[in-house]
N, C-alpha and C positions, 0 to 999 in steps of 0.2 A: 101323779106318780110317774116317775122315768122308767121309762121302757129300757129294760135290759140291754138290748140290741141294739140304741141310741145310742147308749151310753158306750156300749161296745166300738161302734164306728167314729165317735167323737174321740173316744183313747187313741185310734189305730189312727186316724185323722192328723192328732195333733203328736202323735209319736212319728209320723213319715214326715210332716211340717220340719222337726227338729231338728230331724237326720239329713231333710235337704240345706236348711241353713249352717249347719254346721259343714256340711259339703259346699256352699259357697263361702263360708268364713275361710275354709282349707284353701281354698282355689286365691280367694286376693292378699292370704298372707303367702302365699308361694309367690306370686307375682310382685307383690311388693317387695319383698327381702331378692326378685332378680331384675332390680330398676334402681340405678345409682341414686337417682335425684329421690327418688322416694324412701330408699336408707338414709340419704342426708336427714331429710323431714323428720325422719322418725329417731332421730338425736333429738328431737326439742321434747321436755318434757310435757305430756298429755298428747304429744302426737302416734297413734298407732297404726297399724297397715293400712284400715280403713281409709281415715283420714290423711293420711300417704299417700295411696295409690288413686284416690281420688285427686286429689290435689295437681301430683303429677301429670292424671291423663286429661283433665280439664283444662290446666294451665299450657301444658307442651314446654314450650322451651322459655325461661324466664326472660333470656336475654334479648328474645322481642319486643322487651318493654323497656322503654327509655330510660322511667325510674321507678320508684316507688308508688309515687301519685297514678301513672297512667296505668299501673297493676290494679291496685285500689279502683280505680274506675270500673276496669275488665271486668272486675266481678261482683260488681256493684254496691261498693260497700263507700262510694263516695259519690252523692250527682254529677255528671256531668253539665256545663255550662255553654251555651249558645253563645256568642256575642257575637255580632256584626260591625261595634262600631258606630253604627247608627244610630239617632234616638228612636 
């Protein structure tokens, strides 16, 4: 049987859990809607703050990347390759 007072501190528990996420969901949709590159992001459809503002602050500035491929690389969504030339 559940003890009253368990049960009591698991509600109060999981009701200060919500109020904090919901205070960091407030905090990266405010910083996202004040960072240009992460409004652009968040034109493509399925993209929102989260996924934005992440994007943004892990990647920094695109244009440090040659092209596409050496993006891809950065973030590991293609192996990089060794070759020497050598057999």
């Amino acid at each position: 049987m559940a003890n009253p007072r368990n049960c009591t501190r698991v509600s109060e528990f999981a009701s200060s859990s919500v109020l904090a996420c919901s205070n960091v969901n407030q905090r990266v949709e405010e910083q996202a809607y004040e960072r240009p590159a992460a409004l652009l992001l968040m034109t493509h459809p399925g993209v929102g703050p989260v996924t934005a503002l992440a994007t943004d602050v892990f990647l920094g500035d695109p244009a440090r990347f040659a092209d596409g491929k050496t993006l891809a690389s950065y973030v590991g969504m293609i192996p990089s390759e060794l070759i020497s030339g050598e057999s």
